[in-house]
N, C-alpha and C positions, 0 to 999 in steps of 0.2 A: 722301305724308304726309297722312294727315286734315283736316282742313279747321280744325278745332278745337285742334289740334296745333304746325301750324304758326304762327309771328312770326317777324318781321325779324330778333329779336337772335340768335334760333336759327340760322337763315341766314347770316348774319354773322361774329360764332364761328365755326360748325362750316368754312366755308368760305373765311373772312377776306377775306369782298367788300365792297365801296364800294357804296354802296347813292347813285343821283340819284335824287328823286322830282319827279314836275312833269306835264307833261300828255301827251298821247297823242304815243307816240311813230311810230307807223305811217300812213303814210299818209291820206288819207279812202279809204273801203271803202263799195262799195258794201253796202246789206242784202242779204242773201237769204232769199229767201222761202221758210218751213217747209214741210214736204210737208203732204197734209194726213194723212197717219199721224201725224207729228209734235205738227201744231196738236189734233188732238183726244187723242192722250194727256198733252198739257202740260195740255189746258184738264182732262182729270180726273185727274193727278197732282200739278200745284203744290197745289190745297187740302186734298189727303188726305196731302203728302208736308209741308205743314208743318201741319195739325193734329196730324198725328204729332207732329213736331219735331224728329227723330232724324235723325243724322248717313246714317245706312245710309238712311233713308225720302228723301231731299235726294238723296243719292247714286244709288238704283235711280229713283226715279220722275221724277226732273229732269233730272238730269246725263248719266245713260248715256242716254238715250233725246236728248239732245242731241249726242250724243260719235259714236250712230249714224247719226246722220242726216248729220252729219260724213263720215262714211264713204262714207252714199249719194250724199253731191254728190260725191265725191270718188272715185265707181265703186268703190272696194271697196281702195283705194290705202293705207287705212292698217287699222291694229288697234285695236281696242279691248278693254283687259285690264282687268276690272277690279280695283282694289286693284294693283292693279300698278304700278311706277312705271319709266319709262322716258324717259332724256335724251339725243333723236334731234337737239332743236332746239336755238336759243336762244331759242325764246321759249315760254314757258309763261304758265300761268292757274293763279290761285288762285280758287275760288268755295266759296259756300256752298249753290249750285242758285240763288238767286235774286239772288245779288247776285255779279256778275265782274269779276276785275281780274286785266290785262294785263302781265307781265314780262317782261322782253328782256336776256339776260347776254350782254355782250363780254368778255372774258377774266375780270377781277376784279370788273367794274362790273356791276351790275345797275340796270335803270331800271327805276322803276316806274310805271304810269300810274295816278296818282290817283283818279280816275274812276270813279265805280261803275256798272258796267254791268247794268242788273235787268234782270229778266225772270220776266215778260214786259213787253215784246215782247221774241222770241227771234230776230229780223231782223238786229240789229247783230253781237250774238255769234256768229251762226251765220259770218257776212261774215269778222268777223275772225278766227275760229277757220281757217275754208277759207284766207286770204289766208296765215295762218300756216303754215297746211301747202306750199301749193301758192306761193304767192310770197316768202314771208318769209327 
């Protein structure tokens, strides 16, 4: 779902979840440190992908190029589709490219971590994004 799209009451509704919110619910996580493929297309996509402004500009030049690198720590173990949505886990991310936040669904409930996680630095999310895949 788009980024712009999505709210809580949609979620809620569509799904009839119990929504806790409150503070990180994982672990501490180590950072991990961007490649430097990564460091230097964030250092020239975050200010062309929000002078843009546009949801698609956020999404190709912030996200995916964070979502692959995902991939590289992770040898090649998962997929990256994009516009695609796919519910492997229970914990997903809502972002706008610079600003991340953290969900985790046990049956009905959904938690959410208040927290806003920017970026950059892309060290934290990078952590928690792998911990999600590979421990979560």
């Amino acid at each position: 779902m788009p980024y712009r799209q999505f709210t809580i009451a949609k979620a809620v509704d569509n799904f009839q979840l119990d929504i806790v919110e409150g503070d990180r619910f994982f672990p501490e996580i180590a950072p991990i440190n961007p490649s430097s493929l990564l460091a230097e297309t964030l250092k020239e996509n975050i200010p062309w992908a929000i002078a843009v402004g546009s949801e698609k500009a956020r999404s190709e030049g912030i996200i995916n190029p964070v979502l692959l690198e995902v991939k590289r720590q992770l040898k090649g173990q998962i997929s990256v589709f994009s516009g695609e949505e796919f519910s492997v886990t229970i914990y997903r991310t809502v972002t706008s490219g610079t600003v991340w936040r953290f969900l985790k669904l046990e049956g009905q409930t959904v938690a959410i971590d208040l927290n806003d996680y920017l970026l950059p630095p892309v060290e934290q999310i990078l952590g928690v994004l792998v911990w999600m895949l590979r421990d979560g």
